[in-house]
N, C-alpha and C positions, 0 to 999 in steps of 0.2 A: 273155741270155748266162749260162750256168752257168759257176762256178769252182765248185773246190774236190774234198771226194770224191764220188762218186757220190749222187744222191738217193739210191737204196735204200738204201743202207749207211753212210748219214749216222746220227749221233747230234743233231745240230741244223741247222734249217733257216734262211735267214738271207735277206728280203729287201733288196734295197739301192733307194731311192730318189735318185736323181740331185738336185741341184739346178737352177735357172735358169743358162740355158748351159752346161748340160753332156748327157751323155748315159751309156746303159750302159756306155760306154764309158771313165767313168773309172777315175784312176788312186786305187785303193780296195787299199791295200798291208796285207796280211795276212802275216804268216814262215808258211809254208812248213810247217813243224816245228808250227807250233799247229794249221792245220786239220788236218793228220793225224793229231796227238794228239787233240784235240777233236772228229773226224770233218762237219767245218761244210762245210755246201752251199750256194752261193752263188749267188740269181738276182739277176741284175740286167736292168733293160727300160729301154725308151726311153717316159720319158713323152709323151702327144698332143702331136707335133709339135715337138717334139725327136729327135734324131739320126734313125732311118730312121723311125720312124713319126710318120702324117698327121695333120694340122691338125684336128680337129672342129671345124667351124664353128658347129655350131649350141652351143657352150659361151657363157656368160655369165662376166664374174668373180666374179657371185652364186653360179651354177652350178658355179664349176669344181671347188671342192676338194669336194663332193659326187660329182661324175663322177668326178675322180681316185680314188676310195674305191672306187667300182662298177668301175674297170678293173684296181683294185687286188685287189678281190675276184672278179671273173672269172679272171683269169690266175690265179690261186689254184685257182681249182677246174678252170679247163682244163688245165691242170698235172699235177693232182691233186696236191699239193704236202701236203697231208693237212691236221689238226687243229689242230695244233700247230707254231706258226712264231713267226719276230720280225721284225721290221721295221726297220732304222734309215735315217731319213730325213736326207740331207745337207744342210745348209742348207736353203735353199729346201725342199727334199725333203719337209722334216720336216710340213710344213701338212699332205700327203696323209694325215697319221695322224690328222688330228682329221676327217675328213671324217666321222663317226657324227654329228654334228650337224647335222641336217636344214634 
């Protein structure tokens, strides 16, 4: 789900990660008045098996926040969401950023 202004014509890009029981579909309140000053683009997904997307069965909870990093960085480049981005992880959310840990 994108909020916000346009990718192309964003001055910052801004990923949102969900936490446990929730989905892209939360309530993630930003005024109005600052993304369009700030020009901020907003994706938000549905983590593996949360809101519409499917269960990966073959995860581990050794495995998980490893994958979560890899579908973090796919959609990143299937996007093409470019170089330069941020991420803030919501609760729960927050784990998928340390996923660079093998």
């Amino acid at each position: 789900m994108e909020r916000g202004v346009p990718k192309a014509k964003s001055n910052c890009k801004i990923i949102i990660v969900h936490g446990f029981g929730s989905s892209k579909d939360m309530n993630f309140q930003v005024p109005q008045e600052l993304i369009e000053e700030l020009g901020i683009y907003f994706l938000l997904f549905d983590r593996s098996g949360y809101g519409k997307s499917d269960l990966n069965p073959r995860r581990s909870v050794k495995s998980e926040v490893k994958s979560e990093a890899l579908d973090l960085q796919e959609l990143v480049d299937q996007l093409r969401i470019g170089p330069k981005f941020y991420v803030i992880g919501v609760s729960m959310g927050g784990w998928v950023l340390d996923g660079r840990q093998g």
